[in-house]
C-alpha positions in Angstrom: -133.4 -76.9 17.3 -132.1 -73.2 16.4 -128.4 -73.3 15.1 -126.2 -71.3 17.5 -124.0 -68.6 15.8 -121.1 -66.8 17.1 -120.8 -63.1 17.1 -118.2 -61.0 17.8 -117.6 -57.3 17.7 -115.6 -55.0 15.2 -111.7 -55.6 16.0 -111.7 -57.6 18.9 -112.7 -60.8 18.1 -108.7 -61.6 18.9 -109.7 -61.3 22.4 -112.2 -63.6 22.3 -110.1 -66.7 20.3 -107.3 -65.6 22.9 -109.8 -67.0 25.6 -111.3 -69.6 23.9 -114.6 -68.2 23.6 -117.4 -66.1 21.8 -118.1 -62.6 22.5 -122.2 -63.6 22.4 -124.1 -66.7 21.0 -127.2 -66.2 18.4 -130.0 -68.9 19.1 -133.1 -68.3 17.8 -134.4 -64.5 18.7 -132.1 -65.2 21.9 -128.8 -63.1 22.4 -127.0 -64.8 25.2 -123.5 -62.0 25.8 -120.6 -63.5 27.3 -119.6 -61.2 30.8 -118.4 -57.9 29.7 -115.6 -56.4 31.8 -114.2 -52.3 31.9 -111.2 -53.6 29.2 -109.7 -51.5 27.0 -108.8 -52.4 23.1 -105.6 -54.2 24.2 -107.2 -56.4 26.6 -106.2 -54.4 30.4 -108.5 -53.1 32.7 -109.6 -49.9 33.0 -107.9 -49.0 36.8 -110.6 -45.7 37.5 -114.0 -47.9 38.4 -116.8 -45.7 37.4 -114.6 -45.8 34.2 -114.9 -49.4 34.0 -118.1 -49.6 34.5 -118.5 -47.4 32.0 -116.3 -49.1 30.1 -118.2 -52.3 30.6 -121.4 -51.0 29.3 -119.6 -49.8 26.1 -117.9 -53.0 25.4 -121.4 -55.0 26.0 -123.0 -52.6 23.2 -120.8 -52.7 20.8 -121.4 -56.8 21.1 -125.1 -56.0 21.1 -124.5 -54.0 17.9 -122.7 -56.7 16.3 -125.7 -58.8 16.8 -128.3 -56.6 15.6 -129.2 -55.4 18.8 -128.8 -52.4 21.4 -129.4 -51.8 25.2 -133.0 -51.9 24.7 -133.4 -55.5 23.6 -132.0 -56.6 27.2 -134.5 -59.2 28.9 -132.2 -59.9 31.9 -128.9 -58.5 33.3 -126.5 -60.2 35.8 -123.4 -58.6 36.8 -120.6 -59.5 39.3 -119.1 -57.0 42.1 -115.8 -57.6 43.9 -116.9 -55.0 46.3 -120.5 -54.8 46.4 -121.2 -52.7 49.4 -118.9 -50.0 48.0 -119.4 -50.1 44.4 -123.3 -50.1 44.8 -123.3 -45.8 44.5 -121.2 -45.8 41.6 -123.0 -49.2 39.1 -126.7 -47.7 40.0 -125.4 -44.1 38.8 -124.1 -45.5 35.8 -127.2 -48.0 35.1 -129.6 -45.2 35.7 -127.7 -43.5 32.6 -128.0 -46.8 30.4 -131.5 -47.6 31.7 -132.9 -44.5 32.5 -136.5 -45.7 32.0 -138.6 -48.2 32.5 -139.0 -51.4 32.0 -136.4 -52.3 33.3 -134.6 -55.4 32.4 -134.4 -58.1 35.1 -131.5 -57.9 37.1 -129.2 -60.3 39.4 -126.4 -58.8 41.6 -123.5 -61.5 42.6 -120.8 -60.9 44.4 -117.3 -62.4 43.9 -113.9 -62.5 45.4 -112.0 -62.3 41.8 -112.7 -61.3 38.4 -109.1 -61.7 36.9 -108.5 -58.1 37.4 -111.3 -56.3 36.6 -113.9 -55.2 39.5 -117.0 -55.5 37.6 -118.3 -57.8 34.8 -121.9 -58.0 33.1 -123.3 -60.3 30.9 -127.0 -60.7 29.6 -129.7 -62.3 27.7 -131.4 -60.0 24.5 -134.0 -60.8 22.4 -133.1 -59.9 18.7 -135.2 -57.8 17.0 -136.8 -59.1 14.2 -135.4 -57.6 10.8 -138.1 -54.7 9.2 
């Protein structure tokens, strides 16, 4: 069975201990990134939304990039909306920046009633690229 191994991004690992947990876990050639949120380097949300969603995307790459990864090694996507009816315009704009071409990865839309202040959250599965 694969070790799993903890992996955290440049400077904000204190986040993560905060919280009790790891930014992603390494098992295997699998990636598996804890739910990004729009939060800026102290922790708060980002208050504009297409900001932190933005935001959000940023935050999940610099995780990917801590693991050896980027956007392009996503296999599957789930995020969570507080408003999903209303946000919908605003995530696909941005996504359609991140993943402007196919294939796409696999994605699941949920929407919740609280995400302890933020509006949006995102978490995936990547595989890791193996090293050249």
């Amino acid at each position: 069975m694969p070790q799993r191994d903890a992996v955290f991004p440049a400077g904000r690992q204190a986040l993560y201990e905060i919280n009790g947990y790891s930014a992603a876990i390494r098992s295997g050639d699998l990636l598996f990134v804890s739910g990004q949120v729009g939060s800026r380097e102290d922790g708060s949300a980002e208050p504009d939304f297409e900001q932190q969603v933005e935001l959000a995307f940023a935050n999940l790459a610099a995780v990917l990039k801590a693991a050896g990864c980027d956007l392009n090694d996503i296999v599957d996507v789930t995020t969570f909306h507080t408003d999903p009816e209303a946000q919908f315009g605003t995530i696909m704009a941005v996504k359609n920046k991140v993943f402007g071409v196919p294939p796409y990865p696999n994605w699941t839309a949920v929407g919740v009633n609280w995400l302890a202040g933020f509006d949006f959250e995102i978490k995936v599965i990547a595989r890791i690229p193996d090293p050249v």
